[in-house]
C-alpha positions in Angstrom: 137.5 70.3 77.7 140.3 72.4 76.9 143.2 72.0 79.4 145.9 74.8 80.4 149.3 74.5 80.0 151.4 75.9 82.8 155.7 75.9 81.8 157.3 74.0 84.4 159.9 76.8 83.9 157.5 79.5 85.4 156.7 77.5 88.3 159.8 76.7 89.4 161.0 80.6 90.0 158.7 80.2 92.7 160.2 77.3 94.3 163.3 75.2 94.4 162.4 72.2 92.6 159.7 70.6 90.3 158.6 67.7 93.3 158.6 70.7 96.0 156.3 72.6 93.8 153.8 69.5 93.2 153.7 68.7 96.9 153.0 72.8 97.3 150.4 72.7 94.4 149.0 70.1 95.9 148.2 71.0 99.4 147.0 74.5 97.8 144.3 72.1 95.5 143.5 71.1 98.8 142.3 73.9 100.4 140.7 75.0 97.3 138.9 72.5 96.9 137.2 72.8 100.3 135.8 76.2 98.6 131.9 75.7 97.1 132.2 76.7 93.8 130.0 79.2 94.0 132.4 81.0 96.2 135.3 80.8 93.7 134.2 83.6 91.4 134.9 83.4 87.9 137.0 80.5 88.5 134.3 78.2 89.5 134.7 76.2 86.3 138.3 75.5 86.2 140.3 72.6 87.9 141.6 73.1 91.5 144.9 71.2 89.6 144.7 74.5 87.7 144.1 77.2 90.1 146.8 75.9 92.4 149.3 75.7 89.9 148.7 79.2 88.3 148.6 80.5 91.9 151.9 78.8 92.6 153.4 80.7 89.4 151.5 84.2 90.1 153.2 83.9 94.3 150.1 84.1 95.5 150.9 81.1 98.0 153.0 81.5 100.9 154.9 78.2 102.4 157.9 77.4 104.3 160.4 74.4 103.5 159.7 72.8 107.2 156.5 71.0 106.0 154.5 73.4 106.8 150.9 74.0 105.1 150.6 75.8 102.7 148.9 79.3 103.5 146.6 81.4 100.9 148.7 85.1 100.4 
């Protein structure tokens, strides 16, 4: 199993700090995971750890500092 490696550096340009950018990663694993595979696409295979975290770094999740949920983009 070949794992991806995600630069804490290109996370964080998304959000203010490495422990606000877990807690966001990990509400957005979350609601992935609540996706059947099957309805993922191509990235049916990989991690929800994984998909959350690149989608942190590509801004494709919207949140708020509040506590707030964090919302698919």
């Amino acid at each position: 199993m070949s794992m991806t490696f995600m630069p804490i550096e290109v996370i964080t340009k998304k959000v203010l700090n490495k422990y606000q950018a877990v807690m966001v990663a990990a509400k957005e694993a979350r609601r992935i995971n609540k996706i059947p595979k099957e309805e993922r696409g191509e990235d049916e295979n990989k991690r929800v750890t994984t998909l959350a975290l690149r989608r942190l770094a590509e801004g494709k999740i919207s949140f708020t500092l509040d506590g707030e949920k964090a919302e698919k983009r």
